[in-house]
N, C-alpha and C positions, 0 to 999 in steps of 0.2 A: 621620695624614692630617688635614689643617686645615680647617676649613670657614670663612669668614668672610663677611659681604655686603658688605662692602669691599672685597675680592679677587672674582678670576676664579678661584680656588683649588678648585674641583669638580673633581673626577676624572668621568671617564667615556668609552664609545664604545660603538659594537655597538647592534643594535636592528634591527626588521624583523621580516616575521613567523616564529612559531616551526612555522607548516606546511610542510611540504615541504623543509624544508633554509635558509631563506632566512635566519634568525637565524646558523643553524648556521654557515654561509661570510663572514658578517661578523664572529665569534667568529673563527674562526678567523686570517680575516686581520686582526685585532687582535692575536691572540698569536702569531700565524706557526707554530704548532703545531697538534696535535691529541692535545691531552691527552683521556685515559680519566677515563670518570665512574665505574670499579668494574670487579671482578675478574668478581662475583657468584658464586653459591652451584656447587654440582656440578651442576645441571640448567641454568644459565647461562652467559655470556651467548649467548642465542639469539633468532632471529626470531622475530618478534609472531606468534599466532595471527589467524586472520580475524577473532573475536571479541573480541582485546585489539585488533587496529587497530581497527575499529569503538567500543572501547570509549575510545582514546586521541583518535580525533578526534573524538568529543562534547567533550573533556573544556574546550577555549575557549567552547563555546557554553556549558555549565551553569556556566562562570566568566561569563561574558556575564550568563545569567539572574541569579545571584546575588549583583549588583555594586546596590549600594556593598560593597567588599569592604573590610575589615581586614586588614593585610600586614604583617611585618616582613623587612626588609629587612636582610643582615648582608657585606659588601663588607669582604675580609679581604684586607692583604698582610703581608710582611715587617717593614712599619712600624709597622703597628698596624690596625686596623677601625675601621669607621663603621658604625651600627646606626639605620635609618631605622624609628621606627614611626609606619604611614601609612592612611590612607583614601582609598581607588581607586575613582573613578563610572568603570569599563569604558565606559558607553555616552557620554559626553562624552569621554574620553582623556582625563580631569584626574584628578590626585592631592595631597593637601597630606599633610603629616609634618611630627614631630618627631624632629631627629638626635642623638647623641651619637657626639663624636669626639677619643676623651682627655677632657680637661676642657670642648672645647666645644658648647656646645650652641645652637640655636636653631630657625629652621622653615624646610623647602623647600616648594616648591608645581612641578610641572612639567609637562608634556603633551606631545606629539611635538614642538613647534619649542625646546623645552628649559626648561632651570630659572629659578626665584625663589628668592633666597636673603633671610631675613629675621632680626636678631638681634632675640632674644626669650627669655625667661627660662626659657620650658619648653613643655609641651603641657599644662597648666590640669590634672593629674592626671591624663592620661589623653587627654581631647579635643582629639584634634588639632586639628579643625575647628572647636571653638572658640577653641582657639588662634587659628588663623591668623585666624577673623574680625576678629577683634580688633586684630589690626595693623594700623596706619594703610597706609591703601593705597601711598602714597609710601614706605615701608619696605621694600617690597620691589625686590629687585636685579636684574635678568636675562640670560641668559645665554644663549649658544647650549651645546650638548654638547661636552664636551672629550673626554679619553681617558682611560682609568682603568677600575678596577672598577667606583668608585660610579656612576657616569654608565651603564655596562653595566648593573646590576640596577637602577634606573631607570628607563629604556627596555624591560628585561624585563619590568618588572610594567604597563607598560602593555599590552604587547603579550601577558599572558595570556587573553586574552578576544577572542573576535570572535562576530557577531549572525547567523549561524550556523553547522553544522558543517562541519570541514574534511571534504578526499574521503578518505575511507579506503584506497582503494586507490593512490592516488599516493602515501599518508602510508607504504604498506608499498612500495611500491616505494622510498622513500627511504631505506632500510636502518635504522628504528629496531631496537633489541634489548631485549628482556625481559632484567636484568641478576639481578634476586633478589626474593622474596618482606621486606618489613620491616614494623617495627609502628611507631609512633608515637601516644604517647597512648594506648596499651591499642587501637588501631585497626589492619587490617593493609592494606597498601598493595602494590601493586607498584611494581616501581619501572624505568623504560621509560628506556634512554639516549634521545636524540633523535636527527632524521633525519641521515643521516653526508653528507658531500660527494662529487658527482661529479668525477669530473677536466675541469679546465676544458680547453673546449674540444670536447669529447668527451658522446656519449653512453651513454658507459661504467658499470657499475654503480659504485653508492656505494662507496667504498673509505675507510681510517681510521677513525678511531674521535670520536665526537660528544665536544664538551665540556660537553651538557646532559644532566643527570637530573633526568626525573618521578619524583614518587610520586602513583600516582591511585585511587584505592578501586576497589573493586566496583562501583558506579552511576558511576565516571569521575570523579570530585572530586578536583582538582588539592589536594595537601594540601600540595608543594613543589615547588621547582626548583633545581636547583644547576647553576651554571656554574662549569667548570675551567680559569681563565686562563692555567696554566703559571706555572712561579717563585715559588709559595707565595702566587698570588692567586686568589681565588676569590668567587664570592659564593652565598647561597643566600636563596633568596626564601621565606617561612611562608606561608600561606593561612589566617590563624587564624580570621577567621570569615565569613559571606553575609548579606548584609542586615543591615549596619551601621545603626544611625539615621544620621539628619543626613545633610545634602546638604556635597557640599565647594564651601566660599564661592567666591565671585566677584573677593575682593575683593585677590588675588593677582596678578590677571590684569588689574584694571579702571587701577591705577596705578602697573605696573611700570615699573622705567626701568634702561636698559641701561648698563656701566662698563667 
């Protein structure tokens, strides 16, 4: 997968919010399917208790509260992957990153109306954001969202967060599933498919099976997300840390120009 800020060559689609179904039915009519996110364990996949919906629709708001967030980003096909790691302000809807993709590298910066694509020699060890400041604001390229994985977990990491919680009881009426107990990092998580699709048309219950999996602690801290694209694509989102320093710059956004 190529990334270049000379090309329109960004992958992406899919996006909206991941309460109630609403991501879930753009996923799906992206891949025209409804792939499984897990088999899970013998006591799995089953319905949320009243207390894990409860506990799943906090889990935007305390990504909310703890935004500037730290993410990595990992958007896999048959071709190869793209591996975004990124710094996310939840309450502006901006994010800047550093990509690698094969040999390429340089910085995105994006927000709901779409991407900035910038060549640039890395992320400064680490800081993304000060990467990006750095770049002459005319350097950056812009783009509306195309179709692909990367563009999908893109659009997903904005949309982990909202300023406050969703309604717990419509989230269990949307047929999420407790899929298995998992650890990551010596830490144990559940791990939640997301809400499944009604049949259009109809106010029929959810039927199929979600192409999202949570994993979200005991207090509800989103630790991942995975989407199941069908056909060996998929991506999965890190939540690696809350209350990043640094603010993400302006200066992606102040002299973009579109190609």
């Amino acid at each position: 997968m190529r990334i270049k800020a000379k090309t329109k060559g960004l992958a992406a689609a899919g996006g909206a919010l991941l309460a109630a179904g609403g991501l879930t039915a753009v996923l799906l009519t992206a891949t025209g399917t409804g792939a499984g996110t897990g088999t899970g364990s013998d006591d799995g996949p089953r319905a949320l208790s009243a207390p894990e919906a409860q506990r799943m629709a906090l889990t935007r708001f305390r990504t909310y509260r703890a935004s500037p967030s730290a993410v990595t980003l990992r958007a896999a096909t048959p071709s190869g992957a793209t591996v975004v790691r990124a710094v996310v302000d939840h309450r502006r809807h901006r994010a800047v990153g550093a990509y690698e993709a094969g040999d390429a590298r340089g910085l995105l910066a994006w927000d709901p109306a779409g991407v900035a694509v910038a060549d640039a020699p890395g992320d400064r060890g680490g800081d993304v954001v000060r990467a990006a400041r750095e770049v002459r604001e005319r350097a950056w390229v812009r783009r509306a969202y195309a179709g692909g994985p990367l563009d999908v977990g893109l659009r997903l990491v904005l949309s982990l967060a909202s300023d406050r919680p969703d309604n717990a009881q419509l989230l269990a009426q949307s047929g999420p599933l407790w899929l298995r107990g998992e650890r990551i990092g010596g830490r144990s998580y559940d791990v939640f498919s997301g809400p499944r699709p009604r049949p259009r048309g109809t106010g029929g219950s959810p039927s199929g099976r979600s192409p999202l999996a949570y994993w979200i602690d005991a207090d509800g801290n989103l630790r991942r997300l995975t989407a199941d694209l069908g056909t060996g694509r998929t991506v999965t989102v890190d939540v690696t840390a809350g209350r990043v320093p640094g603010r993400v710059p302006e200066e992606p956004w102040k002299g973009a120009t579109g190609r």
